[in-house]
C-alpha positions in Angstrom: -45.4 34.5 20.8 -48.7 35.5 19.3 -50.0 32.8 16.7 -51.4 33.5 13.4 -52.7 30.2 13.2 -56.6 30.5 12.9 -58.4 29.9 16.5 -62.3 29.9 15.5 -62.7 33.0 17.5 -61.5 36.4 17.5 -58.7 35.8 19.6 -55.1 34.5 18.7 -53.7 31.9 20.6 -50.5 33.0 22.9 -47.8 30.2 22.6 -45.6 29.9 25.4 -42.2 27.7 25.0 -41.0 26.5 28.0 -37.2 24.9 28.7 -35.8 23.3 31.3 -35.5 19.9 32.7 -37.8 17.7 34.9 -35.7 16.9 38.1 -35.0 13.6 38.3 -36.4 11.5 41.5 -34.6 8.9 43.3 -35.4 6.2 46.0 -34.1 3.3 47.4 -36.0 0.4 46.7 -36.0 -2.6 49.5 -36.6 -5.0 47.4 -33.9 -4.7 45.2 -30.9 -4.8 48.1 -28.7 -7.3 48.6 -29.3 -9.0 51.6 -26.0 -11.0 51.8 -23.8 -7.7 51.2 -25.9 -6.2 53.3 -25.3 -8.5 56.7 -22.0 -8.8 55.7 -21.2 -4.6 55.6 -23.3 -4.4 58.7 -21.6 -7.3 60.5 -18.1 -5.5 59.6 -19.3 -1.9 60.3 -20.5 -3.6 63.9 -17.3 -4.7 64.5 -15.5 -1.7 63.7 -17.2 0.3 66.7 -16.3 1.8 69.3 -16.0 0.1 72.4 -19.3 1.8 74.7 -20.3 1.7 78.1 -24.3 1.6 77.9 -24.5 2.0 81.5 -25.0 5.6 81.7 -27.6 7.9 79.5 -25.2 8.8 77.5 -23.0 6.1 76.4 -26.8 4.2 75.2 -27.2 7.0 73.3 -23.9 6.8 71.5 -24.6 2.9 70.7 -28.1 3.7 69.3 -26.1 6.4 67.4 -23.9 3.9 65.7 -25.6 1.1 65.4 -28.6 3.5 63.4 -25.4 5.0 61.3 -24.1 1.0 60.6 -27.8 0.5 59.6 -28.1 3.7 57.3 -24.4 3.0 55.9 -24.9 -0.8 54.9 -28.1 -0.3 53.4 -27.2 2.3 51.4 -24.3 0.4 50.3 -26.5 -2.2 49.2 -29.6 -0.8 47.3 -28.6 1.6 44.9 -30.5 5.1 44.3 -32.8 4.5 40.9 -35.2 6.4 39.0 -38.9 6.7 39.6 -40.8 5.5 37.0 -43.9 7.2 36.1 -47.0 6.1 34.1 -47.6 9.8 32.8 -47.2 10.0 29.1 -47.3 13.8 29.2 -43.9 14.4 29.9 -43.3 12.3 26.5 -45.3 13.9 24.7 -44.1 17.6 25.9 -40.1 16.6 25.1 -41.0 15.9 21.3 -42.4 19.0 20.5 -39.7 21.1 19.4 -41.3 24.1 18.2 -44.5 25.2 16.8 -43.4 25.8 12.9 -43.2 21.9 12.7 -46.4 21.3 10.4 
């Protein structure tokens, strides 16, 4: 939209209004999990596994496999997914403006 507010030169200002929404970024911070919960899901997830023979190639691989899957699981369990927080004030700023006829 072309403004007909004054610009101090002989061009108009172009508005542009944008809509959408900011995706919303998550991560898992360490130092929030719960280290008891934690031990205890792993030990249990542990104990749940197969039984392997780690003799051969093939049957390490399959215990590095699950023990790195008990790892992944139990943390996850443990230290929830949370929001970034950001120090930029922009993105404040932008969601109150509602549209330029305001004044």
């Amino acid at each position: 939209m072309v403004s007909s507010e004054p610009s101090l030169s002989d061009h108009r200002h172009i508005l542009f209004t944008l809509q959408g929404s900011v995706p919303e970024h998550l991560i898992r911070n360490p130092r929030g999990i719960n280290w008891g919960s934690f031990r205890e899901g792993l030990r249990d997830r542990l104990a749940r596994g197969p039984e392997m023979n780690m003799k051969d190639e093939a049957g390490l691989g399959l215990a590095i496999h699950w023990v790195q899957q008990a790892l992944i699981s139990a943390s996850e369990d443990n230290c929830p997914l949370r929001p970034v927080k950001t120090g930029r004030q922009s993105l404040k700023w932008i969601s109150e403006l509602e549209s330029p006829e305001q004044e």
